[in-house]
N, C-alpha and C positions, 0 to 999 in steps of 0.2 A: 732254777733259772737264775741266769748274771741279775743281781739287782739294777743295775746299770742298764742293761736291755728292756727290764722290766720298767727304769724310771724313762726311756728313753721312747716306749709304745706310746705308754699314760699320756706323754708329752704330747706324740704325734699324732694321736688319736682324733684329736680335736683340728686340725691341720686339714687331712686327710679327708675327715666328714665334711670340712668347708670347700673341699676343692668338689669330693665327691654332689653337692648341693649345688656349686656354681654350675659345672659342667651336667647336670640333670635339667637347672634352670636353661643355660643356652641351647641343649638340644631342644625344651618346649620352647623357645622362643624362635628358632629357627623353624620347626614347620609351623607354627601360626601366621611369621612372614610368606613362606610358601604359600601359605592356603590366603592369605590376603591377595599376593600379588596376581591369582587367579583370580579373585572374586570381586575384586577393585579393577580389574582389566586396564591393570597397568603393564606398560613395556618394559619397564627394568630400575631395578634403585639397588643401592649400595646401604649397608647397615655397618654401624663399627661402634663398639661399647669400650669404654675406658673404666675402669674401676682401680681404684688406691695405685693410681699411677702407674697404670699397665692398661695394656690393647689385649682385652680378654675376649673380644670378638669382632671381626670384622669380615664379610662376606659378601658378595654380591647375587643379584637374584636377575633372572629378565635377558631382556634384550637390549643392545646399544639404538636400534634403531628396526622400529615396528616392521618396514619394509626387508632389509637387508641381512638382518641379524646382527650377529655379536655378541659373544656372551660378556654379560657387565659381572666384572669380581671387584674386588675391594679398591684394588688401584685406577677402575674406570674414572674418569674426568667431568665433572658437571660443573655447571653453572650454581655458588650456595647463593645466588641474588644478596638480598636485606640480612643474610648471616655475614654479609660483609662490615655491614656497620659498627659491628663488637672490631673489627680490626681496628676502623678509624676513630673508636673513641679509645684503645689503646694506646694507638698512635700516638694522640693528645696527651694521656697519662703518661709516655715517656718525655714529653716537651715540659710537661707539668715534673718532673723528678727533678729534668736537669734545670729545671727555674726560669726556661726559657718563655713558660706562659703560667698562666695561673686560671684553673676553670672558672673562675668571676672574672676573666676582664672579658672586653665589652669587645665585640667581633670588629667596630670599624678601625680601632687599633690596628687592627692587621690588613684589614679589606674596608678600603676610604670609600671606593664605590658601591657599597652597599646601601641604598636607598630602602625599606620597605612603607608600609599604609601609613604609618605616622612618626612623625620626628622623634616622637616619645621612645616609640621602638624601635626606631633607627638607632638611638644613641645609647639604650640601653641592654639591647639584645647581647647575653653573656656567651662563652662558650657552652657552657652548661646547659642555654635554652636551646641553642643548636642542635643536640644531643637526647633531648626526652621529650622531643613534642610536644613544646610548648607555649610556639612563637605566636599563638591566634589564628591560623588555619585551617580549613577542613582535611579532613584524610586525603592525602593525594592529591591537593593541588595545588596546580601549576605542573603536572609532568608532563604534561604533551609537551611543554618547555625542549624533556629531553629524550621523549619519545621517536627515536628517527630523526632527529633534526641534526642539520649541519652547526648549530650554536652549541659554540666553545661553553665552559664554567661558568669563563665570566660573564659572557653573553647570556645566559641564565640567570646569576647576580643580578644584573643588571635589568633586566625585564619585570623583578620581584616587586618590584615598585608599583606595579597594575594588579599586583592581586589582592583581593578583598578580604578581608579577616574575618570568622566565622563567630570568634568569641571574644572576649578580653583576653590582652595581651598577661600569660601566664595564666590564666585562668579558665584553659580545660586541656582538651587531649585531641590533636588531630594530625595523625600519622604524616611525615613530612621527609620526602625524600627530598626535597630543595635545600633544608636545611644541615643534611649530610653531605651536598654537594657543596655546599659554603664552608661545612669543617673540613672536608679534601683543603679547601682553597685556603685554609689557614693555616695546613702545615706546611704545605706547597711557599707561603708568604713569609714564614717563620725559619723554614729549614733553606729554602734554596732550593730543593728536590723538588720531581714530582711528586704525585701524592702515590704511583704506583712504585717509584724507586724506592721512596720512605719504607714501606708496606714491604717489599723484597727485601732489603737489608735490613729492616730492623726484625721481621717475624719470619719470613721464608727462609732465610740462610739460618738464624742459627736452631731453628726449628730441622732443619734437613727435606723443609718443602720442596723440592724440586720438582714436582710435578703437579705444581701449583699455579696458578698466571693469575694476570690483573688487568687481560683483554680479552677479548675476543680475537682480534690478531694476533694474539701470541700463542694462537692454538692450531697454526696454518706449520702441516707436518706431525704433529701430534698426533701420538694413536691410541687407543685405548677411550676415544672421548663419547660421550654419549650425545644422542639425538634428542634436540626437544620434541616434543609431540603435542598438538591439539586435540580436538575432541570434534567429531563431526554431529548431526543432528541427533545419528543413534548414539552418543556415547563412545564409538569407534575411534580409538586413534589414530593420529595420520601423524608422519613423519615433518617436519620444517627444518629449519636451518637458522642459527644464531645470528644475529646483527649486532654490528660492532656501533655500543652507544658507549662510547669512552668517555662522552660528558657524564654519566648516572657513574662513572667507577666508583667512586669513594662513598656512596649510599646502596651498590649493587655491584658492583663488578667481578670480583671474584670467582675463580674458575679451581677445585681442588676437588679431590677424590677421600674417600670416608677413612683412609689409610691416613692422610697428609693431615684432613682436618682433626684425628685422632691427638695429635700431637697438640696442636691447637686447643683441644681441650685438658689436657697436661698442664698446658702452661697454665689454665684457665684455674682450674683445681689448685693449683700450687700456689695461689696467687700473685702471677705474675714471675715465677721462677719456673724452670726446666735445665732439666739436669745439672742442679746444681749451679746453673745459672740468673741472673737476677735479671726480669727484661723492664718489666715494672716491677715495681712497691706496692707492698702489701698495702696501704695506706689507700693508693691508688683505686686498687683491687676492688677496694671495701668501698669506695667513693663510688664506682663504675657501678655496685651491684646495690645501691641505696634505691628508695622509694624516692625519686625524685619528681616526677607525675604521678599522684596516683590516680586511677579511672575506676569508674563502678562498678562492680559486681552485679549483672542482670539477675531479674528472679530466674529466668529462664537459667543463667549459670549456675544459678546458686540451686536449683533442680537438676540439676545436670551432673554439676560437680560438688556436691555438699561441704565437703571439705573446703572446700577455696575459698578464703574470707577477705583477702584485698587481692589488686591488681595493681600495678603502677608500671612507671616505665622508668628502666634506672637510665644509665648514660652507654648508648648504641645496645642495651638489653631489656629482656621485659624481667620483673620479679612478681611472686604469687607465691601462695604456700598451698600443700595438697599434704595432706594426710601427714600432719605434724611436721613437715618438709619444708623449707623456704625453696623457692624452685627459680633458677634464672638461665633464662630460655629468650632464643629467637626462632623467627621462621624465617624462609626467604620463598620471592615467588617470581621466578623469568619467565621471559614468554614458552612455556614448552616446558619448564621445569618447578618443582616447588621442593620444600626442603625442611627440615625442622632440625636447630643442636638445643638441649637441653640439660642442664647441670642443676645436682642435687647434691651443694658441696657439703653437708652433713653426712651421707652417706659415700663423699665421694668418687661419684659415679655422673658419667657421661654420655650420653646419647647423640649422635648424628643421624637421619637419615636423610640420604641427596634419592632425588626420582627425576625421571624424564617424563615426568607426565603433571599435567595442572589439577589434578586429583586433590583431595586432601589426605590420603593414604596415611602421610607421617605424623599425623596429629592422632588417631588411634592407636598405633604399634607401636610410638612412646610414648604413652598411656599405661598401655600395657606392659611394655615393659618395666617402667617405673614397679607397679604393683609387683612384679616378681622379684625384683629386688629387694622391694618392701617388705616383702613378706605378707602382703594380705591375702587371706586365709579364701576372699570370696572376689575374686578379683572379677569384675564384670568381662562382656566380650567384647569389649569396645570398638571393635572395626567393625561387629555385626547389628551392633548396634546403632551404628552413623550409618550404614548402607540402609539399615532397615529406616530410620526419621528419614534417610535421601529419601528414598523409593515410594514414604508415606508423602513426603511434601511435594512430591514429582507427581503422584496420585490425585493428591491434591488439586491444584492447579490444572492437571490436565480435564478434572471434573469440572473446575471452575470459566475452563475455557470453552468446553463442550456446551455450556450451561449461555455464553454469552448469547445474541442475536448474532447470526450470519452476516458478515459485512456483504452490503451485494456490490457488485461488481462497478465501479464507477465509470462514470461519462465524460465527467467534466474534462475540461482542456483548460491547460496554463491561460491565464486571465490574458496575456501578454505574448505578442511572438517573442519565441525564444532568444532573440537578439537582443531584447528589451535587459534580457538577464547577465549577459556578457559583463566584466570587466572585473576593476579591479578592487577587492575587500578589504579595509585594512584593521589588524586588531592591535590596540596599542603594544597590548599583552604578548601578541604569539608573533605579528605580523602581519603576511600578505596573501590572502587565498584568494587565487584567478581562474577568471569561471570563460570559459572560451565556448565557441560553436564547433563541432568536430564534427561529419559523417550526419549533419541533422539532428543533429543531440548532445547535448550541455556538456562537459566537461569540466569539473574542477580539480584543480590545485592548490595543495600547499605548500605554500612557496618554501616556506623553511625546511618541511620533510617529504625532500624529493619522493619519492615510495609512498607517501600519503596523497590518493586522489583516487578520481574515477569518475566514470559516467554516470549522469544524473537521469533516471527513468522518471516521468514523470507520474504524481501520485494521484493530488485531489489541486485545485487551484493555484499556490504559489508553492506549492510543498514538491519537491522530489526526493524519492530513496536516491541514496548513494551508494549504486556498487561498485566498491572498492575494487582497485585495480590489484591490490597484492592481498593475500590470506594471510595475513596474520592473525596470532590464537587470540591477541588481546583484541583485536577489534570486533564489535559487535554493530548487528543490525544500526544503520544512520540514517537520519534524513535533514537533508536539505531548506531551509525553510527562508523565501524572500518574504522582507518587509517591506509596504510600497510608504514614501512618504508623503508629506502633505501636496507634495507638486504633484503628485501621481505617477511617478517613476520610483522602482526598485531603489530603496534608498540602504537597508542592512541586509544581512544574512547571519542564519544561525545555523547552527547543526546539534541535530536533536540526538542523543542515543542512549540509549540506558545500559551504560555500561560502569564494571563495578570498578575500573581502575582509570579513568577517564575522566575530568570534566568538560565537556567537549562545552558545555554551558557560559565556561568561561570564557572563550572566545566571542568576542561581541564584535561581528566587522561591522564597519561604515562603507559605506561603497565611497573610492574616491571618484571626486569629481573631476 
């Protein structure tokens, strides 16, 4: 035999067995999705793997809409919510290249109407605390701000001023979409653009996103897009339809398909380069994916996941290590959709899944897939593993509720004719919620988010449930509750609801007088 054929096998041997291993991997990874997306009874998600700067898998699974059909493939269109973030602290890293900002200066340099809780952190708040959650806030609040509401940005800005701080300023971790909507507004103040033009010209074009957007409007003609879905009492999904909240864009907005955000992770991987292209700086790169908050590792995670020994939040990313790995990851979660991309730049390699369902579906299948890449020898079943703790803690509770006393049936009547309740609530915070007599029964409004209200059933004394006039996924069970003052007239109103993306608590009306 040709020596030269002979050096030329030896060579390719090794080649050959890596492709023959990838493509053994992606077929078991493909029916484990299949058998998930039955078993999770979801309607349809999109998967796409990037590995040493190639799209080595991307595919769709489901349906576009529970009702209708449509088959979802890799170019279908979701909603990635909070995997928008990583665009707008990019953004910033090319402001920060061209010298135009530097992540320590201080936000009111760019935004003079930014008031928050204390002058202290008025004056000091950097771009950098804008970006890792770290301004003194609880998880989520203030978004009723831009939940449905007709208030602009800066009309949001501008409201921050009434919300209460949870911790010391810099001094813990409290997930904060307000504060991605103020980094929108500072490249918006900086560039002259929008923060969606920014976002299209500087990553959509020369990424080759075209079938990418930065609204909900900008999806009218569109085909290929997928339906959000809720969950009804049994778990069932039901089909909804997206709402255009272009104030949350620059902490959520983004609309792209696992095809488009593939490319997206290229760039991410390369740090800040594609195709030979420079978007940001390595420097950059490395600043975006630091330990800039770190947050605790629960015993519960640290049983969960053994491997994972910190958590933190870099800039619009999370970072963690798993199994010798540094891992830098977000999720995103719209109303109807949830989402997971995850980067494992040691190895590489890239993970997106987008879904139409508020599931947590994508947090086990990149799980798993991680470990097959990894190569672990005993990789758990991770998605049957989360069904099985659901199904045990749904078990749970539903013992525990069996277990309570039977409410009986109550008597009482509103202390007060129902006129007593009429008028107008005012919260410094959100606004103006107006409680009207309609057909013999209570009606309220909020006044900022026309779509938010409904009739008030009466419950136990001053308390009424609120059913809400529209279904939305994120709203849950509310109630109503009048506070009388010292005069003995309806003097506040609250509204109660234990909901996990809401503080509906913070809303404090005054009734005016």
């Amino acid at each position: 035999m040709n020596k030269t054929y002979t050096l030329l096998g030896l060579l390719l041997q090794p080649v050959l067995a890596q492709k023959a291993n990838t493509a053994a991997t992606l077929s078991k990874l493909d029916a484990y999705y299949q058998k998930a997306l039955k078993e999770w009874n979801v309607p349809g998600m999109a998967i796409a793997i990037v590995k040493d700067d190639s799209v080595i898998f991307a595919k769709g699974y489901g349906v576009l809409n529970a009702n209708t059909g449509g088959q979802v493939d890799a170019n279908t269109v979701f909603g990635i919510a909070s995997n928008s973030k990583a665009y707008t602290s990019a953004a910033l890293a090319t402001l920060v290249d061209a010298g135009k900002i530097k992540w320590t200066d201080k936000v009111n340099q760019y935004i003079p109407y930014l008031k928050l809780y204390n002058p202290y952190v008025t004056e000091n708040l950097t771009i950098e605390d804008l970006l890792c959650h770290r301004a003194g806030f609880k998880t989520f609040s203030g978004d009723l701000l831009w939940y449905n509401t007709t208030y602009s940005r800066e009309d949001i800005i501008r409201r921050m001023q009434y919300l209460e701080p949870a911790y010391g300023f810099r001094d813990g971790y409290g997930y904060s979409n307000l504060m991605f909507i103020t980094a929108g507004e500072v490249i918006e103040n900086v560039t002259g653009k929008t923060w969606e033009n920014y976002i299209k010209e500087t990553f959509f074009q020369p990424l080759g996103m075209n079938r990418s957007y930065t609204s909900v409007n900008d999806l009218k003609g569109v085909q290929n897009v997928a339906s959000p879905h809720g969950s009804d009492k049994d778990d069932k999904p039901f089909a909804t339809t997206f709402n255009a909240w272009d104030n949350w864009n620059p902490a959520a907005g983004i609309f792209t398909s696992v095809n488009q955000q593939a490319q997206w992770m290229r760039l991410q991987l390369n740090r800040g380069t594609y195709k030979g292209k420079q978007i940001f700086s390595e420097d950059a790169s490395r600043h975006m994916w630091q330990a800039h908050n770190p947050f605790p590792v629960s015993k519960a995670a640290e049983e969960y996941m053994p491997s994972t020994h910190f958590n933190a939040a870099g800039l619009g990313w999370f970072v963690s290590d798993y199994e010798g790995r540094k891992l830098v990851y977000h999720g995103g979660g719209h109303e109807g959709m949830n989402s997971r991309t995850v980067l494992a730049p040691e190895e590489n390699l890239g993970i997106v899944i987008l879904t139409n369902s508020m599931s947590s579906i994508m947090t086990p299948l990149a799980n798993y897939t991680l470990d097959q890449f990894f190569g672990l020898q005993n990789s758990r079943d991770w998605s049957q593993q989360m069904l099985d703790g659901m199904a045990k803690a749904k078990k749970a509770q539903a013992e525990a509720e069996a277990k309570k006393p039977k409410e009986k049936k109550r008597k009482s009547k509103p202390t007060m004719d129902l006129n007593a309740y009429t008028g107008t609530y005012r919260s410094q915070l959100y606004g103006d919620a107006i409680v009207t007599l309609k057909n013999g029964k209570l009606d309220l409004q909020l006044a900022p988010a026309p779509a938010l209200g409904g009739t008030l059933n009466h419950w136990q004394h001053d308390i009424f449930d609120l059913d809400w006039k529209t279904d939305y996924a994120l709203l849950t069970p509310t109630r109503a509750r009048f506070l009388v003052g010292e005069d003995g007239t309806i003097s506040q109103l609250r509204l109660d609801a234990n909901n996990p993306d809401f503080h509906f608590d913070e809303l404090k009306f005054e009734r005016v007088k």
